[in-house]
C-alpha positions as CSV (number, residue, x, y, z in Angstrom):
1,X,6.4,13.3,1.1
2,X,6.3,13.0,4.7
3,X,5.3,9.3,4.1
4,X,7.9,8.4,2.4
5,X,10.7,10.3,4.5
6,X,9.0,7.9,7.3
7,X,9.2,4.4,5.0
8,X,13.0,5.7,4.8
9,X,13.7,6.1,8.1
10,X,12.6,3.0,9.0
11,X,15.4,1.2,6.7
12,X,12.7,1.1,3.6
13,X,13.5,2.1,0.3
14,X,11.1,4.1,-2.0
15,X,11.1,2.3,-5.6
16,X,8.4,4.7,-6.4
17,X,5.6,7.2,-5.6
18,X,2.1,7.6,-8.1
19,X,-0.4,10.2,-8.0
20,X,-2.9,8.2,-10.2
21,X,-3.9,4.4,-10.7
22,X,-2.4,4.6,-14.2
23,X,0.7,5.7,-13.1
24,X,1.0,3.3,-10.5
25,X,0.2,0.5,-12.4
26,X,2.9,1.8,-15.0
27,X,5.2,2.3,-11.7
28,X,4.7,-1.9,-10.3
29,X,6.0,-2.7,-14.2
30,X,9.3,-1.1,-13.7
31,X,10.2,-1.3,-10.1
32,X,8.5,-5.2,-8.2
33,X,8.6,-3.9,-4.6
34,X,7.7,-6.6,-2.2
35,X,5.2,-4.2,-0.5
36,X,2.9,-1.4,-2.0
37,X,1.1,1.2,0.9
38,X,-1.6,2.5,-1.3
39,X,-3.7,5.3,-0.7
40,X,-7.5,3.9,-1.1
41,X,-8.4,7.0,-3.4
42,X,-6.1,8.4,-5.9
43,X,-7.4,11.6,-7.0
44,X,-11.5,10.7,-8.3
45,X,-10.2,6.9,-8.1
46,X,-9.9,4.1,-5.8
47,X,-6.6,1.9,-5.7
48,X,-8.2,-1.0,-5.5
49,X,-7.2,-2.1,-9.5
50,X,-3.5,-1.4,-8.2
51,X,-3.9,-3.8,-4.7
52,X,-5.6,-6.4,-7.1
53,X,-2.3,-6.1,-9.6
54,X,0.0,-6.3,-6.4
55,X,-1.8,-9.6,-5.2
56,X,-1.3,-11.1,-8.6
57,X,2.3,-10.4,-8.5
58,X,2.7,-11.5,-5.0
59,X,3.4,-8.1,-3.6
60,X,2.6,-7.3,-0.3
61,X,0.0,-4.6,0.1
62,X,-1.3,-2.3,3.2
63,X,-4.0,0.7,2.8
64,X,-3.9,4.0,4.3
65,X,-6.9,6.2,4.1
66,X,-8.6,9.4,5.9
67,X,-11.6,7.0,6.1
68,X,-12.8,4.6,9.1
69,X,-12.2,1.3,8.5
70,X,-16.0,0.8,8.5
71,X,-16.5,2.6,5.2
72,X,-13.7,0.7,3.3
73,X,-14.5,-1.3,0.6
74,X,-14.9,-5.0,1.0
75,X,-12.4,-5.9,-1.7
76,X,-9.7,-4.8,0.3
77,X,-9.9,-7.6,1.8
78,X,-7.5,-8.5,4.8
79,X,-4.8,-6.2,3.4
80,X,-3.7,-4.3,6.6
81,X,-5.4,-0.4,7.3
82,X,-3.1,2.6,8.2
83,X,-5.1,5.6,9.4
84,X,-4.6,9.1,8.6
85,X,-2.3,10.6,10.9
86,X,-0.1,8.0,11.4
87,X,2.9,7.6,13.5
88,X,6.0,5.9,12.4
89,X,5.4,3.3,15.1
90,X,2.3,2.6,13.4
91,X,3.6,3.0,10.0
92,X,6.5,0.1,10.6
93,X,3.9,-2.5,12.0
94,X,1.7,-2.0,8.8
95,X,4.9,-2.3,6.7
96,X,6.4,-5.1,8.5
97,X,2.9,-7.0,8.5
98,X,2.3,-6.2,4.6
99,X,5.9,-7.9,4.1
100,X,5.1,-10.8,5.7
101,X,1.8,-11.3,3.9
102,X,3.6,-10.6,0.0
103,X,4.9,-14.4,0.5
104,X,1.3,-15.6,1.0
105,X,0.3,-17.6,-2.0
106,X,-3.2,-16.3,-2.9
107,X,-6.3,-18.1,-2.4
């Protein structure tokens, strides 16, 4: 929750929140936000079905994780790392970069 009283401070509006890659997968049917910030593991999964279903729909995507950036995944690609504690300072330039990169035509 403290997550997303910081993505509204910033001017950002919260379309949605999931706990599980079902539910967020569900969640990006209803509600197209231009950016998902995904938590790499959702309970005993990673989010990395829910960033691939975000790049096919052209929606911006960053990570946040507890992890150093060395153990992360190589699908994550270039999708932009937020690392646990975060400020809000750090927290808007993920967001604003993440935006910028949802109207990136995949290669």
């Amino acid at each position: 929750m403290a997550t997303e009283d910081m993505v509204c401070e910033l001017g950002y509006e919260v379309t949605g929140t999931a706990s599980s890659v079902e539910a967020a997968l569900v969640a990006l049917q209803r509600n197209r936000p231009d950016v998902a910030l995904l938590d790499l593991k959702l309970r005993t999964e990673t989010s990395l079905a829910v960033a691939n279903q975000c790049r096919l729909l052209g929606i911006g995507i960053a990570f946040t994780t507890g992890y150093a950036a060395a153990e992360l995944p190589e699908a994550c690609g270039d999708a932009p790392l937020l690392a646990k504690p975060y400020t809000v300072a750090e927290l808007r330039s993920v967001l604003e970069y993440a935006t910028r990169m949802s109207s990136v035509p995949l290669h």
